[in-house]
C-alpha positions, 0 to 999 in steps of 0.5 A: 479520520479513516482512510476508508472516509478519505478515500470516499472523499478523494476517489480517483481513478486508478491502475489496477496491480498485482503484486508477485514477489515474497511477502512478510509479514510486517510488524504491529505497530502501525494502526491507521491513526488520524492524521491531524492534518490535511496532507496533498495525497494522491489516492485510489480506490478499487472494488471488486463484487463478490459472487452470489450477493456476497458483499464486496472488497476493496483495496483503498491505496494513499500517498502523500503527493509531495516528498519531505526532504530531509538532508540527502532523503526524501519521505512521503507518508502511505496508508494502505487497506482492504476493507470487505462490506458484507454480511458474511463473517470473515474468517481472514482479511488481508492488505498487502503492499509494496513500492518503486520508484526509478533510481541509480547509484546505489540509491535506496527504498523503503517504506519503513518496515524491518526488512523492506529496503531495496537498493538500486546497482551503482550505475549512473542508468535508471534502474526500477527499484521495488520493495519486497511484499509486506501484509498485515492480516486480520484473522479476528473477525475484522472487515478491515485490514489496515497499515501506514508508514513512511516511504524513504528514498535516498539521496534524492539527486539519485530518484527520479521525480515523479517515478514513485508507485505504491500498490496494494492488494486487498484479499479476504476469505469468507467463513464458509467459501472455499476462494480467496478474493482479491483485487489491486489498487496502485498510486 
């Protein structure tokens, strides 16, 4: 089951987002694979129409909706993608995300990528905590660009509920066309 296919089945409304800190890279290790089962989620979908009868883009953002908690951590799974329909060929198509949540005492973030943690001041005051910008591109062709992974916050007793926001940025550049589009989708 892609996410693509989930989305459809699941679309609701959401908050359009850009994302503004440094992007890496992340690693290639995490193709959207099937689930197996079903997982409460909460997801979005946004598209945007490319000009002149181009196709369009959009930016496809899933979360689980509740948290695993292990010992003193919570985890939810996320899956991310940007998906072009079109005839044109693409010469790059690209998914970027991050997340943040509202944490304190030295709480942390991450969303299981080397170098993507991000950890709150100790101060009992709530602090909004946002992981540094991953992507992952495609530059073979492909009309879809895809990631998924854990999200980690820890100790829990340190996040506050219900504060958690993923957001993803879908761009693609065509063969040809001198712009980069782009639009977001957050959770």
């Amino acid at each position: 089951m892609k996410l693509e296919w989930m989305v459809r089945m699941f679309v609701v409304a959401g908050l359009g987002l850009v994302a503004v800190c440094p992007v890496v890279a992340a690693d290639d290790n995490s193709s959207l694979q099937p689930l197996g089962t079903y997982v409460p989620h909460t997801n979005t979908s946004q598209t945007l129409t490319l000009p002149g009868g181009e196709g369009t883009l959009t930016a496809n953002v899933w979360r689980s909706f509740y948290a695993s908690q292990t010992g003193n951590a919570l985890t939810w799974e996320w899956q991310v993608s940007a998906v072009y329909a079109g005839s044109r060929s693409v010469e790059w198509i690209r998914t970027q995300w991050y997340s943040q949540a509202d944490l304190r005492n030295g709480a942390s973030i991450s969303m299981g990528i080397s170098g993507d943690s991000a950890s709150a001041s100790y101060s009992s005051s709530w602090q909004t905590v946002r992981t540094p910008t991953k992507y992952w591109t495609n530059n073979n062709g492909a009309k879809e660009s895809d990631y998924r992974g854990n999200l980690v916050i820890g100790p829990a007793v340190d996040y506050r509920q219900g504060s958690i926001v993923t957001v993803n940025t879908a761009s693609v550049k065509l063969a040809g066309d001198p712009k980069t589009y782009t639009i977001s989708a957050g959770v």
